[in-house]
PQR file of N, CA, C, O and H, with PARSE charges and radii, in Angstrom:
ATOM      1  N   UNK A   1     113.520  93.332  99.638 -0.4000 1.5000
ATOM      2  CA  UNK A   1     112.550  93.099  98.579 -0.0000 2.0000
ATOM      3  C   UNK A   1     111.215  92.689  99.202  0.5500 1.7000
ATOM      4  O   UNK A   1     111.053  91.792 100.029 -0.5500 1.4000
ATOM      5  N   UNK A   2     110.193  93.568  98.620 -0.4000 1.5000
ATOM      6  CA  UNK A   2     109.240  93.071  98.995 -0.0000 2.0000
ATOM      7  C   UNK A   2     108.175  91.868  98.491  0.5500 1.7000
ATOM      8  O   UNK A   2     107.730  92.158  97.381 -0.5500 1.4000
ATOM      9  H   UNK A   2     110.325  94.296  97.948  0.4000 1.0000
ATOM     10  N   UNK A   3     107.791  90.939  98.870 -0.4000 1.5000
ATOM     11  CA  UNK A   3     106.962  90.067  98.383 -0.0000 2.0000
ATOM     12  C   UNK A   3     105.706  89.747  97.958  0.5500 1.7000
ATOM     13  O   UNK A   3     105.347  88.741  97.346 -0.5500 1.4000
ATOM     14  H   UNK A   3     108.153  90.704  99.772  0.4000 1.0000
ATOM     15  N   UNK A   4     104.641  91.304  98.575 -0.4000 1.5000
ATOM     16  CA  UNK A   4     103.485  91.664  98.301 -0.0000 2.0000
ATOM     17  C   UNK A   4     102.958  92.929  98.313  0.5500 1.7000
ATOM     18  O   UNK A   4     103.106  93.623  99.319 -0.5500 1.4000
ATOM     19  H   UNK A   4     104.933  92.121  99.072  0.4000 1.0000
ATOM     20  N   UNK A   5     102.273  93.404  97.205 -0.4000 1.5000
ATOM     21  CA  UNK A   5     102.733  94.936  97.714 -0.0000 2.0000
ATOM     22  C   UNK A   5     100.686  94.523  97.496  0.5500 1.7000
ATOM     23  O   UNK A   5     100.002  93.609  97.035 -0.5500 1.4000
ATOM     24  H   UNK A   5     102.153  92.841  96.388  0.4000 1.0000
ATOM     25  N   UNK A   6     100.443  96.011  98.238 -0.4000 1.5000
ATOM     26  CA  UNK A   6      99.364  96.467  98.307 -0.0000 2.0000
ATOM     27  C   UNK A   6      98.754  97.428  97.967  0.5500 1.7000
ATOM     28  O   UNK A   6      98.382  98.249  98.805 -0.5500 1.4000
ATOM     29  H   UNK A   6     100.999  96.753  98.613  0.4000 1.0000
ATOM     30  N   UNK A   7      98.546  97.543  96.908 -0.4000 1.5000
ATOM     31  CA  UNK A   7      98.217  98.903  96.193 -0.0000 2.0000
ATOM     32  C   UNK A   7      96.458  99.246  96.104  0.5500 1.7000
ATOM     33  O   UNK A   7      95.410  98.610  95.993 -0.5500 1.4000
ATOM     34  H   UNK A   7      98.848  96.876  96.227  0.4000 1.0000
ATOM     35  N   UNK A   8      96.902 100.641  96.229 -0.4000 1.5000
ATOM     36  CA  UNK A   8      95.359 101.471  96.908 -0.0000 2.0000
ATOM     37  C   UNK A   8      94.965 102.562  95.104  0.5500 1.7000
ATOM     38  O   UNK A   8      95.596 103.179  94.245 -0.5500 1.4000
ATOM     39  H   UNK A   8      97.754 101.158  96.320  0.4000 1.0000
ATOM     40  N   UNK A   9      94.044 102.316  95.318 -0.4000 1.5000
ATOM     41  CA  UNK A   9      93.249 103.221  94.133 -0.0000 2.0000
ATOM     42  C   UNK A   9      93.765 105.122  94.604  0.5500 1.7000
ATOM     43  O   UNK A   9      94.157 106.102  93.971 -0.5500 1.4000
ATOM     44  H   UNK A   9      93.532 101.815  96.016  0.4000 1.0000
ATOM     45  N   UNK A  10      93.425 104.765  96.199 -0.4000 1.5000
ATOM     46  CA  UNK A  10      93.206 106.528  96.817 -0.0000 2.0000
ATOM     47  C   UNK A  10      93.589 106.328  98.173  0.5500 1.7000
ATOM     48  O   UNK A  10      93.218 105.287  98.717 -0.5500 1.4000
ATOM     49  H   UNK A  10      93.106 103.969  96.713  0.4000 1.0000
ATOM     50  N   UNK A  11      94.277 107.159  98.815 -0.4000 1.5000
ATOM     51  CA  UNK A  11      94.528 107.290 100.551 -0.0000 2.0000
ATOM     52  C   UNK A  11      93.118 106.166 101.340  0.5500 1.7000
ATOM     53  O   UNK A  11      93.256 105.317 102.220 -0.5500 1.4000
ATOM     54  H   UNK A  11      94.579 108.004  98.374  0.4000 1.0000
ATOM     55  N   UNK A  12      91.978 106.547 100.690 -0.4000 1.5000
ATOM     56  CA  UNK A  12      90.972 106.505 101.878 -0.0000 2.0000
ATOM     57  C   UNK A  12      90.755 104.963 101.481  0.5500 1.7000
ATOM     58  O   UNK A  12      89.918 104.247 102.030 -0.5500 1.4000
ATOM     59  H   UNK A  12      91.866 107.237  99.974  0.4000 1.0000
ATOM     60  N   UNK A  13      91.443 104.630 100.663 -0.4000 1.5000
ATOM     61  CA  UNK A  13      91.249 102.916 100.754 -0.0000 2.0000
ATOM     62  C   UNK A  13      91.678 102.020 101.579  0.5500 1.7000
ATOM     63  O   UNK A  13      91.255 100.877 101.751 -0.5500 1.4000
ATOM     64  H   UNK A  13      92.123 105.212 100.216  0.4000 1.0000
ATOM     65  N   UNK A  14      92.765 102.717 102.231 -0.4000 1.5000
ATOM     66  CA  UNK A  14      93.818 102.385 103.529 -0.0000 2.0000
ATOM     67  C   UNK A  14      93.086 101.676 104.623  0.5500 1.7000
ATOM     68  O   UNK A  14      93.624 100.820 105.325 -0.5500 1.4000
ATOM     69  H   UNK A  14      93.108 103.646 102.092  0.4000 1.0000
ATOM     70  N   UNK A  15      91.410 102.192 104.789 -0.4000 1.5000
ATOM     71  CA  UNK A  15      91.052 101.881 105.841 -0.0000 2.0000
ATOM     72  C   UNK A  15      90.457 100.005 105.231  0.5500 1.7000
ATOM     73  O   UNK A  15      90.154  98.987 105.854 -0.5500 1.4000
ATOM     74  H   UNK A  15      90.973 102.888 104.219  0.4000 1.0000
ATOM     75  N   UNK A  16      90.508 100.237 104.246 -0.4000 1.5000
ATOM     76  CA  UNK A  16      89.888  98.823 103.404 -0.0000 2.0000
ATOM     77  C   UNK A  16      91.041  97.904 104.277  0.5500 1.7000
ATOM     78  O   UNK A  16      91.040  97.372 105.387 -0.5500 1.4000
ATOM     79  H   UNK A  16      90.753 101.064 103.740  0.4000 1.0000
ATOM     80  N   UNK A  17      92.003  98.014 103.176 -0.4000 1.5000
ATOM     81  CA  UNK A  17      93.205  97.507 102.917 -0.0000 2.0000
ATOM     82  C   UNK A  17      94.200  96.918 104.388  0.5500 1.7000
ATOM     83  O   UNK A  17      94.977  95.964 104.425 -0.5500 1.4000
ATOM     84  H   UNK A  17      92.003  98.445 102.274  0.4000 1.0000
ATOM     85  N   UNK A  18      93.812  97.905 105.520 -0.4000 1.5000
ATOM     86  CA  UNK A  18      94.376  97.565 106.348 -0.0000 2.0000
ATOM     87  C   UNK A  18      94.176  96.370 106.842  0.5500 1.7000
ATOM     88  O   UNK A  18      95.168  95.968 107.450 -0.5500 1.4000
ATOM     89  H   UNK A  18      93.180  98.680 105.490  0.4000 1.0000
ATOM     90  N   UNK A  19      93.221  95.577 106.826 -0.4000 1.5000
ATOM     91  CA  UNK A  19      93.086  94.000 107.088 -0.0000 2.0000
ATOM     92  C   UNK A  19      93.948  92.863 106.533  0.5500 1.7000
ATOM     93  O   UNK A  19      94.166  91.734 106.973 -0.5500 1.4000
ATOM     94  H   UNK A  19      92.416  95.904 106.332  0.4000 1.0000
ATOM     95  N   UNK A  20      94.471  93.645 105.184 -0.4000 1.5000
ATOM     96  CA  UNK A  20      95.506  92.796 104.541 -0.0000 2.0000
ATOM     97  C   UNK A  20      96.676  92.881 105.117  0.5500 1.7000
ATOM     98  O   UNK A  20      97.390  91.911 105.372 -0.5500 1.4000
ATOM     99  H   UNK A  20      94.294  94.562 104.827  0.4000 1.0000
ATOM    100  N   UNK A  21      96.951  94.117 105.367 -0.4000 1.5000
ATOM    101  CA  UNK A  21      97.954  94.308 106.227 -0.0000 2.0000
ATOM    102  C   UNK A  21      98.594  93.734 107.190  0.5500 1.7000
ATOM    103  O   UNK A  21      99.725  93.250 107.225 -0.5500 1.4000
ATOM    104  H   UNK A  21      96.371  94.904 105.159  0.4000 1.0000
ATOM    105  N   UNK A  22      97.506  93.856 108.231 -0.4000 1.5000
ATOM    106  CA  UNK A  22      97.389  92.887 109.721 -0.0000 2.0000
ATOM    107  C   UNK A  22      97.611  91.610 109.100  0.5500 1.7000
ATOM    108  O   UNK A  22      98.744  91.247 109.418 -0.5500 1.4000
ATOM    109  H   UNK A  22      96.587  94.249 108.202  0.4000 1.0000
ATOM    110  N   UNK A  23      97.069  90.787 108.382 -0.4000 1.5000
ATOM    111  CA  UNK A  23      97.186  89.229 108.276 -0.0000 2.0000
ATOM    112  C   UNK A  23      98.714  89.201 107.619  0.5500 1.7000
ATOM    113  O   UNK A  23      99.440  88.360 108.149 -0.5500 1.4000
ATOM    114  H   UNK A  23      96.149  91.082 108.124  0.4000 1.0000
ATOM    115  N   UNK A  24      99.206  89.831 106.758 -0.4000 1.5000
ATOM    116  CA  UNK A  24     101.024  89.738 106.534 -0.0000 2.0000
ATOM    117  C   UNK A  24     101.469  90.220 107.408  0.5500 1.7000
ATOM    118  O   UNK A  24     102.615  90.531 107.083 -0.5500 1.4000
ATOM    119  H   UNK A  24      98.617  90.514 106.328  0.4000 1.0000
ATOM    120  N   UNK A  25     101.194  90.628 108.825 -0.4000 1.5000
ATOM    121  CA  UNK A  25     102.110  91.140 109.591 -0.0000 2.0000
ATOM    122  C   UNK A  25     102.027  90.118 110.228  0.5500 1.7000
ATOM    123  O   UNK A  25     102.950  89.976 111.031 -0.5500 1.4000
ATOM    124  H   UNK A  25     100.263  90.376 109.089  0.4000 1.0000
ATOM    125  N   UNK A  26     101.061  89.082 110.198 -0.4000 1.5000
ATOM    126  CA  UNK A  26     100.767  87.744 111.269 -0.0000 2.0000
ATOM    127  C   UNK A  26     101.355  87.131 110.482  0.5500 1.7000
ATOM    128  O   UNK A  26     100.277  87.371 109.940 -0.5500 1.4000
ATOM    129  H   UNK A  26     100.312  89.198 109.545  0.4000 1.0000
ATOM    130  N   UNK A  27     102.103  86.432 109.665 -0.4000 1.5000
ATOM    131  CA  UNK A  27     102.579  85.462 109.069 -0.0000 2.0000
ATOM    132  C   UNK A  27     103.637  86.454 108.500  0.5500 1.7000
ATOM    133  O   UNK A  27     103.316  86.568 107.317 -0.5500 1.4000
ATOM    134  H   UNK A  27     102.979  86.237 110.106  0.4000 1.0000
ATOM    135  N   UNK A  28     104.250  86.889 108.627 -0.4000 1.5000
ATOM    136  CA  UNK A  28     105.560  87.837 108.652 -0.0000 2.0000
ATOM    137  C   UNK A  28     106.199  88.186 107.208  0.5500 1.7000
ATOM    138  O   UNK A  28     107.383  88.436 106.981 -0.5500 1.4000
ATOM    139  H   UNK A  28     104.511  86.796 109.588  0.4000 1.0000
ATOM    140  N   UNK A  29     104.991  88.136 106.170 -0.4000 1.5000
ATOM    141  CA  UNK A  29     104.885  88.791 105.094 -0.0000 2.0000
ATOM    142  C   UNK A  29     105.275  90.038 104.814  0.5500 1.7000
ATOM    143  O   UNK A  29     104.529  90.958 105.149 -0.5500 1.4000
ATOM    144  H   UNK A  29     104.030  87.933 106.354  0.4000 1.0000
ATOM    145  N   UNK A  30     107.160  90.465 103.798 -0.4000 1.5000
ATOM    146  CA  UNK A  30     107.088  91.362 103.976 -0.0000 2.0000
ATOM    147  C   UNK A  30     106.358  91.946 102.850  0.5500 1.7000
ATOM    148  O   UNK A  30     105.915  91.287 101.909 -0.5500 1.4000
ATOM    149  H   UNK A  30     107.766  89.717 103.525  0.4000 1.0000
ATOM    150  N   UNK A  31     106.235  93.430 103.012 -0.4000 1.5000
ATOM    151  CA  UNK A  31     104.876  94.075 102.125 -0.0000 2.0000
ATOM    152  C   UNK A  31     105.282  95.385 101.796  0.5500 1.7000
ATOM    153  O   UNK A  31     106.362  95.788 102.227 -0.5500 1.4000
ATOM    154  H   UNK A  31     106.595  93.965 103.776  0.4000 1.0000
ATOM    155  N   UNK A  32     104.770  95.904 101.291 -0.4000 1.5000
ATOM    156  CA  UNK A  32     104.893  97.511 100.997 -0.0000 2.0000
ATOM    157  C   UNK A  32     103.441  97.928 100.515  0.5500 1.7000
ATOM    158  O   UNK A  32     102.714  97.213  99.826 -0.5500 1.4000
ATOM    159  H   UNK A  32     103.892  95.576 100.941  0.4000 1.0000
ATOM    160  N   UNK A  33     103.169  99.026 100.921 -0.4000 1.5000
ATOM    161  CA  UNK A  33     101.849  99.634 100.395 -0.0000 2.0000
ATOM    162  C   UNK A  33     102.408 101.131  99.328  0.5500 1.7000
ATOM    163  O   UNK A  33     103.342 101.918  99.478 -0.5500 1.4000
ATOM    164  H   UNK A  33     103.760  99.607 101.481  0.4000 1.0000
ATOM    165  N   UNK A  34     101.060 100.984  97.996 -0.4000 1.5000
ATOM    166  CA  UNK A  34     101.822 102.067  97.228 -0.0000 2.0000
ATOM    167  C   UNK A  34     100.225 102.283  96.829  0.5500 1.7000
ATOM    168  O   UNK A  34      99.420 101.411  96.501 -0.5500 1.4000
ATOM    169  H   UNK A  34     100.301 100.344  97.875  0.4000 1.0000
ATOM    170  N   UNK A  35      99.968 104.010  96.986 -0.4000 1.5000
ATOM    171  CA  UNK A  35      98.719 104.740  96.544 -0.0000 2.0000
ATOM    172  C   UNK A  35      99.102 105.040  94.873  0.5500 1.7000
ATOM    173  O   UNK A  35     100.094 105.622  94.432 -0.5500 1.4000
ATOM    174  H   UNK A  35     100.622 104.718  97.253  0.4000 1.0000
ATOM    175  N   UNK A  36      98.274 104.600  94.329 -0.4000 1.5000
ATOM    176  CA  UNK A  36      97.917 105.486  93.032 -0.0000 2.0000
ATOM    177  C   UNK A  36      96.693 105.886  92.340  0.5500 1.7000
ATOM    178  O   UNK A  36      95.708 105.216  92.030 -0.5500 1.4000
ATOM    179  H   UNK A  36      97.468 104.127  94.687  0.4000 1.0000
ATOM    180  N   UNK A  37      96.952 107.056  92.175 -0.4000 1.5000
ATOM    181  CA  UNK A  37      95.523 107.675  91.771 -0.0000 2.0000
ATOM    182  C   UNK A  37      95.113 107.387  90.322  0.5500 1.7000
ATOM    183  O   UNK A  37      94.898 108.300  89.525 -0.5500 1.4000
ATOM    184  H   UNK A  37      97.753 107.600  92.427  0.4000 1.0000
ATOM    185  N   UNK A  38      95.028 106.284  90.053 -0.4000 1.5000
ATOM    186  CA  UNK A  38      94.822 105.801  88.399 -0.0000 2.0000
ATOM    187  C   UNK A  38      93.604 107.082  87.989  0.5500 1.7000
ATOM    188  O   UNK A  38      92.932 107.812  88.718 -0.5500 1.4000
ATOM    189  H   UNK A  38      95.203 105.542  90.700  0.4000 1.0000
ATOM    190  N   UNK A  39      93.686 106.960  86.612 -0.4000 1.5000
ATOM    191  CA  UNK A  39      94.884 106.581  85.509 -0.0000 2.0000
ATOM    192  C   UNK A  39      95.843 107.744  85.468  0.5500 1.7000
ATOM    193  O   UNK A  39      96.827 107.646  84.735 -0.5500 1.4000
ATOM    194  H   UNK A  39      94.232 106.367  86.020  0.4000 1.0000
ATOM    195  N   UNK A  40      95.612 109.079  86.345 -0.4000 1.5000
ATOM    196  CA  UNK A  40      96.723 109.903  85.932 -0.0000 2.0000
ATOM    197  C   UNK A  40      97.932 109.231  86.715  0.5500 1.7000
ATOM    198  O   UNK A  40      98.891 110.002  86.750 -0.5500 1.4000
ATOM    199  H   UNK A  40      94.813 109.158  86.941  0.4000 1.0000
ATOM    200  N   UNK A  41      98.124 108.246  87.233 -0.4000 1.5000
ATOM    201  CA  UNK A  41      99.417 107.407  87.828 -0.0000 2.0000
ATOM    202  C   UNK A  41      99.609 106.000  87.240  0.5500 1.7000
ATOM    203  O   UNK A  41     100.213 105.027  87.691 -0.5500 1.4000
ATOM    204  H   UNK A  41      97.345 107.619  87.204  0.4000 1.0000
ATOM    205  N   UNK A  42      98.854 106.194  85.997 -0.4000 1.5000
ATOM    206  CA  UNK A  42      99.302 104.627  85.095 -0.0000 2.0000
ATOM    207  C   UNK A  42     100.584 104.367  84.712  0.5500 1.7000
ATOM    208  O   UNK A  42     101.172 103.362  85.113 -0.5500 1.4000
ATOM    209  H   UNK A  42      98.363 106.984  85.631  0.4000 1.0000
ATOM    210  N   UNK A  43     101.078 105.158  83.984 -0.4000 1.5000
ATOM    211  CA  UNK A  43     102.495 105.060  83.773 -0.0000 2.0000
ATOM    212  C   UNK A  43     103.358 105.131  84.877  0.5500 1.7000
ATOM    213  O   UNK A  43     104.449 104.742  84.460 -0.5500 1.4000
ATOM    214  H   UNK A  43     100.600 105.974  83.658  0.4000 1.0000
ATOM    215  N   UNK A  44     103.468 105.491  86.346 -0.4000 1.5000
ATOM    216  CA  UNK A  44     103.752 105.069  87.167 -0.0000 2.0000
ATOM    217  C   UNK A  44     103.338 104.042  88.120  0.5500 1.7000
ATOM    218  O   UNK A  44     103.844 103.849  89.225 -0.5500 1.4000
ATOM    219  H   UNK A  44     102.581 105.807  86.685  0.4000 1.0000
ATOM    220  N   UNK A  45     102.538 103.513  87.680 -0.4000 1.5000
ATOM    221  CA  UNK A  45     102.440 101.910  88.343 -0.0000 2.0000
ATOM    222  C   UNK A  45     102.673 100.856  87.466  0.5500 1.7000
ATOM    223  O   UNK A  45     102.912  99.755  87.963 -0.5500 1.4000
ATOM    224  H   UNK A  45     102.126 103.670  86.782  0.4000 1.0000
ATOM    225  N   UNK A  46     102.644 101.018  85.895 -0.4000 1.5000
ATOM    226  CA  UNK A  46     103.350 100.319  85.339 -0.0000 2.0000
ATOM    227  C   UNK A  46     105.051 100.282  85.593  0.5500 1.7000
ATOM    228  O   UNK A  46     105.700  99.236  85.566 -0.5500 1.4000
ATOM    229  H   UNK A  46     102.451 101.912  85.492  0.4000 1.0000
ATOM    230  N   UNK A  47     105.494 101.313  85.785 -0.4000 1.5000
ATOM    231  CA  UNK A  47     107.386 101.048  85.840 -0.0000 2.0000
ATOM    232  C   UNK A  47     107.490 100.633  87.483  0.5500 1.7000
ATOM    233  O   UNK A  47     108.533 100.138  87.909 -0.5500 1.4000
ATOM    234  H   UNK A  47     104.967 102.162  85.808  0.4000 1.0000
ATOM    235  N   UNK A  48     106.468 100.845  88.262 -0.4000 1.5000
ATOM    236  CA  UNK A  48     106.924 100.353  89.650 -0.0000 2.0000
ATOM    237  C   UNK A  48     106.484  98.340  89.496  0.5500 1.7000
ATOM    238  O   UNK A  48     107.097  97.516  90.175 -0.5500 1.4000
ATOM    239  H   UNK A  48     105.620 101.247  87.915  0.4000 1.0000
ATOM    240  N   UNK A  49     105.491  97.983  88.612 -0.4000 1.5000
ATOM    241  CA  UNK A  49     104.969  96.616  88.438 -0.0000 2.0000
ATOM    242  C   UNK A  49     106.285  96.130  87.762  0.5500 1.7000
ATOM    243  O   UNK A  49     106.798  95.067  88.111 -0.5500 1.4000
ATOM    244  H   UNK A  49     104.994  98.652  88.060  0.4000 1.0000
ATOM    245  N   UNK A  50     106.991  97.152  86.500 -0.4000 1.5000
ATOM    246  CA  UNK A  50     107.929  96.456  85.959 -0.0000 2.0000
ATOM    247  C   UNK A  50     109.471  96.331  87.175  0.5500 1.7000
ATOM    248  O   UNK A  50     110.443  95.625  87.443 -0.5500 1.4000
ATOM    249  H   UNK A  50     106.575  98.016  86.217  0.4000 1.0000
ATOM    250  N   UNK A  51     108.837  97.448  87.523 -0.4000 1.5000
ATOM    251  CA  UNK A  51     110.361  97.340  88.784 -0.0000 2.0000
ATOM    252  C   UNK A  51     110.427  96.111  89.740  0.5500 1.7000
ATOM    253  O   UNK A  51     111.520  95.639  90.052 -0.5500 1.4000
ATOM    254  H   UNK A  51     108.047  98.021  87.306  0.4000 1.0000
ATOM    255  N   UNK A  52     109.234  95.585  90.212 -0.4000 1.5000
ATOM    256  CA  UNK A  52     109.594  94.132  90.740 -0.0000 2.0000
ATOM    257  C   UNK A  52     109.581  92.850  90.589  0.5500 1.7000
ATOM    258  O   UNK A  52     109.553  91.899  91.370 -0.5500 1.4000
ATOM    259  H   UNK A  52     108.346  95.968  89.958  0.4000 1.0000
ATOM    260  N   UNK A  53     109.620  93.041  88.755 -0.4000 1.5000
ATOM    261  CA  UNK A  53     109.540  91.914  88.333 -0.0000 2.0000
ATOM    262  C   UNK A  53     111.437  91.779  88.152  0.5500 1.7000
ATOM    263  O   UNK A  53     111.894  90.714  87.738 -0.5500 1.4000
ATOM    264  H   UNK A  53     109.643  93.813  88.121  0.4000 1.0000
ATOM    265  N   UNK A  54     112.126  92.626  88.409 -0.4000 1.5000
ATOM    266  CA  UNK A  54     113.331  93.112  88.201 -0.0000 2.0000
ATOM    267  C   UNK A  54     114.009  92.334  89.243  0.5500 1.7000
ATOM    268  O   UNK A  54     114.999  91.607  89.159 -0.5500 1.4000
ATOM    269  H   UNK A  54     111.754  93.491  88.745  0.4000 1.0000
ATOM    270  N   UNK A  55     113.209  92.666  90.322 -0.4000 1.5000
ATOM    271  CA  UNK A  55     113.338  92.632  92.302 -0.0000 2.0000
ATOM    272  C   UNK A  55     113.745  90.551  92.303  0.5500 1.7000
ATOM    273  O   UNK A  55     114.665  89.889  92.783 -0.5500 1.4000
ATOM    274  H   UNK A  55     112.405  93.257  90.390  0.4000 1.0000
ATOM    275  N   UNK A  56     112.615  90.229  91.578 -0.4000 1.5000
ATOM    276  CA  UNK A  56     112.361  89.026  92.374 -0.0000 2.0000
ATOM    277  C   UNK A  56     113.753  88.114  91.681  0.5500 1.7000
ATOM    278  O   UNK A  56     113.985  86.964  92.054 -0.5500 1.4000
ATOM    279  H   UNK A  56     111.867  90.766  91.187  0.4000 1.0000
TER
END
């Protein structure tokens, strides 16, 4: 289970995002990263938001 996820608007946000990354990999945060191209991926980031409220 992951404990923080990191979610990207688009691929090319990755290069943003990767700083968050690095600092949970330093304090051994586990993480998952998930792209969605809102809003045609709304309804799939809503059932993945509802999916880890499931998780915890």
């Amino acid at each position: 289970m992951a404990s923080v996820a990191i979610i990207m608007g688009s691929i090319s946000d990755y290069e943003t995002m990767k700083g968050a990354e690095k600092i949970l990999k330093e304090f051994n945060v586990d993480y998952r990263n998930r792209c969605s191209f809102c809003p045609q991926d709304s309804d799939k980031m809503y059932e993945f938001a509802k999916g880890q409220e499931k998780e915890e």
